[in-house]
C-alpha positions in Angstrom: 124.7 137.6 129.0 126.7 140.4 127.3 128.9 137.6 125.9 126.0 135.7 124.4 124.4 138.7 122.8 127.3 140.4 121.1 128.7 136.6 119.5 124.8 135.9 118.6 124.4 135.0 114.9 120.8 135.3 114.5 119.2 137.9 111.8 119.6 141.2 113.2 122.3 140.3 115.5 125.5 142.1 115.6 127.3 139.1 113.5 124.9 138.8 110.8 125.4 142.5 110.0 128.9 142.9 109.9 129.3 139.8 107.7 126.1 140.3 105.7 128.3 143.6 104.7 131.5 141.6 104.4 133.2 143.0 107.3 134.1 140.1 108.7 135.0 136.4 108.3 134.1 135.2 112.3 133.7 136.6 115.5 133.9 135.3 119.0 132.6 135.9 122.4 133.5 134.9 125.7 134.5 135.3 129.5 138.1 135.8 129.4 138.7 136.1 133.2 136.2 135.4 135.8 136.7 136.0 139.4 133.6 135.6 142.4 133.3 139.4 142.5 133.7 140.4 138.2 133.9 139.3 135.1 135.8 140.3 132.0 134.2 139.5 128.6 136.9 139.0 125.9 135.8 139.7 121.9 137.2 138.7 118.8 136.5 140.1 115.3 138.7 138.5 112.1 137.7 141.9 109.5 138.3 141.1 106.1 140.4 143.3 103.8 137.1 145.5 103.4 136.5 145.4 107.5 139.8 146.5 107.8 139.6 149.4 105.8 136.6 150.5 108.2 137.7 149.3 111.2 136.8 152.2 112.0 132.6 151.8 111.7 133.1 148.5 112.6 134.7 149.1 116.3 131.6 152.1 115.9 129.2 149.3 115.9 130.4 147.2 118.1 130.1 149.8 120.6 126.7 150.9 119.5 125.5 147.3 120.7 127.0 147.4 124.1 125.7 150.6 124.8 122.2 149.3 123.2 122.3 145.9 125.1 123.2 148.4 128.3 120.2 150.5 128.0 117.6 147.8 127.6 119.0 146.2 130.9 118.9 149.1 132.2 115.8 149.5 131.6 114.7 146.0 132.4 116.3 146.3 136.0 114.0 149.4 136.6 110.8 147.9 135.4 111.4 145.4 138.0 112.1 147.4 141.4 
């Protein structure tokens, strides 16, 4: 799920910002390793010459979204116990 959300590239989504602001060229999403017990989610950002100069705001973001997709499950898992 976290995979799918972050490389989204609807309006609103993480992607559409950072290239609407010409932060980036592409970005990618994706399981890197899976095992039967865990998961690691692997993400790529290409940051254009302006991205690079806030890489900065742009890692900043990127964490803001994991940490917003974390709340609302979060908050989804205890709506439903």
């Amino acid at each position: 799920v976290l995979s799918h959300l972050l490389g989204h590239e609807s309006p609103g989504s993480l992607h559409s910002l950072l290239l609407d602001e010409g932060l980036i060229n592409g970005l990618s999403s994706g399981v890197a390793i899976s095992a039967s017990d865990f998961a690691l989610d692997g993400f790529s950002l290409s940051l254009t010459p302006k991205g690079m100069a806030q890489r900065d705001r742009v890692i900043s973001l990127l964490w803001q979204w994991v940490h917003l997709v974390r709340a609302v499950i979060m908050d989804t898992d205890e709506t439903l116990m």
